[in-house]
N, C-alpha and C positions, 0 to 999 in steps of 0.2 A: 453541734455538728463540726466534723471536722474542716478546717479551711487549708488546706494545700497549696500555700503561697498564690499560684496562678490561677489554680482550681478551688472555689468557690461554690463547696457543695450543696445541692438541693436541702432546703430547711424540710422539716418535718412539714411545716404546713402545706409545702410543695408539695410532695411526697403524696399528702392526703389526697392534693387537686386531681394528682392523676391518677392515685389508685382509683377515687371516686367518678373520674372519667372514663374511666375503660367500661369498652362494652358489657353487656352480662354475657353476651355470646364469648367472653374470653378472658382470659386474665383474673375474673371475681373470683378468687375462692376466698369463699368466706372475707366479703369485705368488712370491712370498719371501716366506715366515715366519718362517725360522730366522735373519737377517742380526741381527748385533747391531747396538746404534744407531751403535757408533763404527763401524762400518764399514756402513752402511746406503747413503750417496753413493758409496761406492766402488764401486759395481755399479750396472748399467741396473735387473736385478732389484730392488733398493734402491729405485731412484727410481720403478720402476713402483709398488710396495708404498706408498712416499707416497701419488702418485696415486691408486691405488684406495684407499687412506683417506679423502684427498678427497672423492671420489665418492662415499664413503659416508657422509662425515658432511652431502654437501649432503643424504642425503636420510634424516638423523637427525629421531628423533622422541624425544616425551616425554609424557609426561600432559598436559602440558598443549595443549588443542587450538588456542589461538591463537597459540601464538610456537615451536610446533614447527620452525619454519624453513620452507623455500618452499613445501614440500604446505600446511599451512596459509596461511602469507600468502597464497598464491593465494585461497583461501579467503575469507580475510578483505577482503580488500582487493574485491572481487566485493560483500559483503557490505556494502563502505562508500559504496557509490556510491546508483545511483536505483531496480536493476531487482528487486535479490535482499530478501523479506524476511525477517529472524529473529524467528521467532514462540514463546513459550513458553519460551525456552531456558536458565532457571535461569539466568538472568546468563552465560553461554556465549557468547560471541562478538558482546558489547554493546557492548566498547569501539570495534568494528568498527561495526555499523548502530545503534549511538544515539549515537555520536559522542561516549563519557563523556570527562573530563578528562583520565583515564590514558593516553587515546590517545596522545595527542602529547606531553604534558608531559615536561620532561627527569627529574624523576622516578618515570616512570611505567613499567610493566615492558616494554611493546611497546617503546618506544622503545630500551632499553638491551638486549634480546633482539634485535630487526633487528642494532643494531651488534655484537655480539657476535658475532654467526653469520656475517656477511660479512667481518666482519677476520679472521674465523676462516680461512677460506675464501683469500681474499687470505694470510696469513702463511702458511698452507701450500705456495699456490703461488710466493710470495716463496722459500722454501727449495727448493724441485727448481728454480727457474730461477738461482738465485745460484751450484747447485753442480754444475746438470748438462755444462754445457759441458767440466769436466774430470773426467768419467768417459769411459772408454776402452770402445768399443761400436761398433756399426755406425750408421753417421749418422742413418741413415732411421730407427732407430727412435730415437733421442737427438730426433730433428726433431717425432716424433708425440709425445713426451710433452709437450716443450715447446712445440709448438701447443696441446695441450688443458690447458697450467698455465697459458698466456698467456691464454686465451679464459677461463678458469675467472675469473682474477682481472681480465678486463673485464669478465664480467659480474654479477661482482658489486659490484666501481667504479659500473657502472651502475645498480644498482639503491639504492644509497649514494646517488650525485648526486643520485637523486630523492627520495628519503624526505628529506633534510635539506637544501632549497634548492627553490625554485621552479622550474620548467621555464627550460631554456635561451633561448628565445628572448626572455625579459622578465628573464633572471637570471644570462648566462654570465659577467659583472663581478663574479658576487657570489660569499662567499666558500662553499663545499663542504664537503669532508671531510679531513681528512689526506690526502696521498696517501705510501705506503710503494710503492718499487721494490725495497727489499732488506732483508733479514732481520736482524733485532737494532736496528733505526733505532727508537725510540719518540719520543713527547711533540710531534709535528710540528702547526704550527699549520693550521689551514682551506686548500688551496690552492682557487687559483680555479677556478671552474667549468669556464670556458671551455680550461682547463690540464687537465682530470681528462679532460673530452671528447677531448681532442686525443691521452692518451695512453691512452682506451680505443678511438678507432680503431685508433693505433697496433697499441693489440697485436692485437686482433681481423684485420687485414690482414696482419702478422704471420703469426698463424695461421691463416690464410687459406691461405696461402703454402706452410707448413711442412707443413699436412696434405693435401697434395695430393694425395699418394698413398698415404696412410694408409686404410686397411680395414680399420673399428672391426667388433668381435666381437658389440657390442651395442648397442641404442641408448640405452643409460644414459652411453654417453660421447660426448663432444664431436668430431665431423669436419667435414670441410671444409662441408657443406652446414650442417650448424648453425652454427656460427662466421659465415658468410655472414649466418642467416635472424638472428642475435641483432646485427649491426653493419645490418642491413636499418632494424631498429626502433630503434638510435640513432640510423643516418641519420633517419629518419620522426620521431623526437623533437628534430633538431637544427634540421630544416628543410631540411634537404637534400635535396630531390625529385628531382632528377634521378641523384643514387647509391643512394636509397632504391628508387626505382625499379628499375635494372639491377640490384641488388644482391637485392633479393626476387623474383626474375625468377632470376636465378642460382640461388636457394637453393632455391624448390622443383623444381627438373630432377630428374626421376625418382622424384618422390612424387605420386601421383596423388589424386586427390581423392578422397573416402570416395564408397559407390553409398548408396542410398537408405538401403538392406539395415543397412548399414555403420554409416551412422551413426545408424541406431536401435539399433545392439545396445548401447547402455551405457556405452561412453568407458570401455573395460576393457582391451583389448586392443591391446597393443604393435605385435604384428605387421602391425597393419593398413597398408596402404599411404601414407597420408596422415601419418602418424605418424612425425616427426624425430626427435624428444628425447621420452624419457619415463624414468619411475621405477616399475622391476618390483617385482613383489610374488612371493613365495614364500612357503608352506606355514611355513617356519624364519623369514622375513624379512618380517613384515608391520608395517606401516605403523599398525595398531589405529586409534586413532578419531580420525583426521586429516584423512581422505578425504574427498570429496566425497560418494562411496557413504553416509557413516555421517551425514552432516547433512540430505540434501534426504529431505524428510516425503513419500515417495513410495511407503513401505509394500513397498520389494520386495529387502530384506533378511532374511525369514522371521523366525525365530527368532535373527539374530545381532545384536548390538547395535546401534543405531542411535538418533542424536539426534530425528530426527524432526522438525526446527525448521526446515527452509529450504524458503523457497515464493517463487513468481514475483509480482511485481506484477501487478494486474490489467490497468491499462493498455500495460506491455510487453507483457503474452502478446495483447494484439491488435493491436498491431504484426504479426503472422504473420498471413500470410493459409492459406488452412482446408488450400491444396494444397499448404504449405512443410513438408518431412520434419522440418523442424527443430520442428513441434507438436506436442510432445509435454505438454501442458499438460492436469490435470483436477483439478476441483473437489475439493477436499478438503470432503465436505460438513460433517465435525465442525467443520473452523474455519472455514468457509464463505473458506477462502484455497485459490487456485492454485496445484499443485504442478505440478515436470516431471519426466520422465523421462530425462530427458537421461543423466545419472547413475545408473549400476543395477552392482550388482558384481556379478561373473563366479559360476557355480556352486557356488566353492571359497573362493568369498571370499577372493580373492586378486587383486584387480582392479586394473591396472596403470595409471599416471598422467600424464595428459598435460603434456610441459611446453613442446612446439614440434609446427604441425601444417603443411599447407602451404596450407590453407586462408587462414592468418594473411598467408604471403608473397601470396598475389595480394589480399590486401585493404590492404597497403602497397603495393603496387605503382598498385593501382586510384587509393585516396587522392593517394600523390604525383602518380602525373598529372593527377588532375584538377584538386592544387593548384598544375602549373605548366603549365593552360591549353590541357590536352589530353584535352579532351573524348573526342572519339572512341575515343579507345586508351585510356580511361578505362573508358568503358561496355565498352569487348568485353572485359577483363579480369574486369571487375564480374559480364559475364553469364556468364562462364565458371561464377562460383561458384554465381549464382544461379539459372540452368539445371541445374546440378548437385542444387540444393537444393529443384529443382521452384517458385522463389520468384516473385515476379513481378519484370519486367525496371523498372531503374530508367533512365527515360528524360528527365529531369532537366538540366539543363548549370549550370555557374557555380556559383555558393556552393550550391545549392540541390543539385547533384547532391554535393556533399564533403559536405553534411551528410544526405543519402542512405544515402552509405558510413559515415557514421560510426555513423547506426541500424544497417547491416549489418552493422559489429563487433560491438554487442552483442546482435544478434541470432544470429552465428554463434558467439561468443567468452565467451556469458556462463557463467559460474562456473570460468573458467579464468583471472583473474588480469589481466584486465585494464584491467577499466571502471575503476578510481582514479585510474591511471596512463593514461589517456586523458583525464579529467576534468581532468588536471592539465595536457598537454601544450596541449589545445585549448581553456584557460582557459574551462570551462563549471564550474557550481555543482553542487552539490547541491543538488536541488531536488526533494522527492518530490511525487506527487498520487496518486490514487486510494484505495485500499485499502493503503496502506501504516499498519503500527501504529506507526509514530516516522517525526515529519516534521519533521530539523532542517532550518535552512537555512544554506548554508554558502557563501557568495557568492565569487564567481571570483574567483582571487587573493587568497585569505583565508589569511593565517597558519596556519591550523585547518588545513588542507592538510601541513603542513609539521612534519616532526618536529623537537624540541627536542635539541642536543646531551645525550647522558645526564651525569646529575651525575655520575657514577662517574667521566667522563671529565674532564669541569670540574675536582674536585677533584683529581685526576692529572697532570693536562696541565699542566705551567704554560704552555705555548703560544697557549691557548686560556683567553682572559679571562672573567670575568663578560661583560663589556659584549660580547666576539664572540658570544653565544646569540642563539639567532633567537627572533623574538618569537612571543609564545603566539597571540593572536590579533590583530583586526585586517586590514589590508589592504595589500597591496604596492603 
């Protein structure tokens, strides 16, 4: 297995524990528990049983609620922007909404946990892509695992490129993150941005390709319609409107949009039609206090634990107007702050999590056109959603209707992991007002944005010099 200076990847035998731990209700296809490791690549079984390691450790957890990996960063990252507040929370997810030092700094724990869990993630998929080609199997399925190792490890490339480098369009000259294609490679210095983009379409299209006709058992794994909806929003981050467009267009074909009904039940439930990509929960496999369910102070968790700390801004939740299903907004009169309901776990406490919806594709599709001057077929997309949402129609044109849509992301998107990672792409600040209890300011294209390579890796790497760290603060 590869070892990545910092990053220490899961051994085969790992690998085994948790494909053998995942429930049958999810994740099994066709497990292999018993393969030894030396003979693990020599069978498709083998290289499925990686894979659903994989899978399972993107959606590992730990005590700690901020650097559990993606159910949290979503979390956080939501938490770091203008709309979500943390109120009360025993120093709980402060590095995220009061913007402390630890945040970013390269020796600070967020920073060296992000890197951690996506090389992780990346050397996993490096190893069934270096060895699947010579296993002997029927192609079609050789094809779907190595579409969802290719997708696995662009999108977490992608979520690397942003955390440690400014948005592409002000920064694709500049330098990124290692890039590894193959397994056992360590110590590689920053490649360029515009290098790391070119080779997470690649593989993204790739698997576009490969899963063509693959028909995935569950939606905790990657198909063709996800691979599309996750290259939809690097095109929408690259600048590319006219592939960002066809391409989120493409991805939601046959996920229908949630009914009113739908989506006031709680953002629990998998099966729902609108719903891509999520991460299940089981009775055996639960997720504990990571969730969105166990943070927003919305009191409808009964007796099972909950944070109790996540409230809306005041002047976001009036953005909704009274007839949009998506208001779910009430005064918390003890903190005299705005909670929602958006988030509510299922009866068993086993509430299922969102990580791709189709909502998201027609609101990249709306944005790209209307930032390549295609009003019309801008709005009819846009009202798709917000007819859906009972919202009012945004009849706007030119810069004024793109920033229209881009209040409609965080009005339909918020606590799902997005608002950071928009903040960055459309070089807007932090900038809080109303009722918010912490109002840094953090001005567009601020180093503050930007995570510091981890020291762990600095000292490790001889490739990567003092003088290559990106600066703490400041402005690009």
């Amino acid at each position: 297995m590869m070892k990545n200076k910092l990053t220490i990847l899961f051994s085969i035998s790992a690998l085994l524990v948790l494909a053998s731990g995942c429930s049958k209700d999810f994740l099994e296809t066709n497990p292999s528990t018993q393969v030894s490791d030396q003979n693990l690549f020599k069978t498709l079984d083998g290289a499925q049983t990686v894979l659903n390691g994989t899978y399972r450790y993107l959606r590992s957890r730990s005590t700690d609620v901020e650097t559990s990996g993606i159910i949290s960063f979503q979390n956080g990252f939501d938490a770091a922007a203008n709309d979500i507040i943390v109120y009360e929370s025993q120093g709980y997810m402060q590095q995220y909404y009061g913007h402390l030092l630890a945040e970013t700094r390269a020796d600070g724990g967020l920073t060296g946990g992000i890197w951690n869990y996506f090389y992780t993630i990346i050397g996993n998929a490096n190893n069934i892509l270096s060895n699947l080609d010579q296993i002997p199997g029927a192609q079609n399925r050789k094809d779907a695992i190595k579409g969802q190792a290719q997708a696995l490890r662009a999108w977490s490339y992608f979520y690397l490129v942003r955390f440690y480098m400014h948005t592409y369009s002000i920064a694709k000259d500049m330098p990124g993150v290692p890039y590894y294609s193959e397994p056992g490679t360590i110590g590689k210095g920053r490649e360029k941005i515009s290098v790391i983009y070119e080779n997470i379409v690649k593989d993204l299209t790739e698997a576009i390709n490969l899963l063509g006709s693959y028909s995935r058992q569950y939606k905790t794994q990657i198909n063709q319609r996800v691979a599309q909806g996750i290259l939809a929003e690097v095109y929408l981050t690259m600048e590319d409107w006219g592939n960002a467009a066809t391409t989120a267009n493409t991805a939601r074909t046959g996920f229908n949009l949630m009914t009113a009904t739908e989506y006031r039940s709680g953002f629990n439930n998998w099966g729902l039609s609108e719903w891509m990509w999520a991460q299940h929960q089981t009775t055996d496999q639960l997720f504990g206090n990571i969730t969105s369910f166990t943070l927003w102070a919305n009191r409808t968790r009964g007796t099972q634990w909950t944070y109790d700390f996540y409230f809306v801004n005041d002047k976001f939740k009036d953005q909704f107007a009274a007839t949009d299903v998506r208001s779910q907004f009430w005064l918390r009169t003890d903190r005299n702050l705005w909670t929602s309901d958006k988030f509510r776990d299922n009866s068993s406490y086993t509430g299922d999590v969102i990580m791709m919806r189709a909502a998201e594709m027609y609101l990249i599709e709306a944005e790209a056109l209307a930032r390549s001057g295609q009003d019309g077929k801008a709005k009819d997309i846009l009202w798709m959603l917000q007819d859906r949402r009972s919202a009012v129609r945004s009849i706007s044109s030119g810069q004024a209707l793109i920033e229209e849509i881009l209040v409609e992301r965080r009005k339909e998107l918020y606590g799902e992991g997005f608002a950071w990672f928009d903040l960055l792409r459309t070089l807007k600040p932090v900038q809080r007002t109303g009722d918010h209890t912490q109002k840094p300011v953090i001005p567009s294209r601020s180093w503050r944005f930007i995570f510091q390579i981890p020291t762990a890796e600095l000292n490790t790497n001889n490739s990567i010099k003092p003088g290559d760290q990106n600066k703490f603060d400041g402005i690009y």
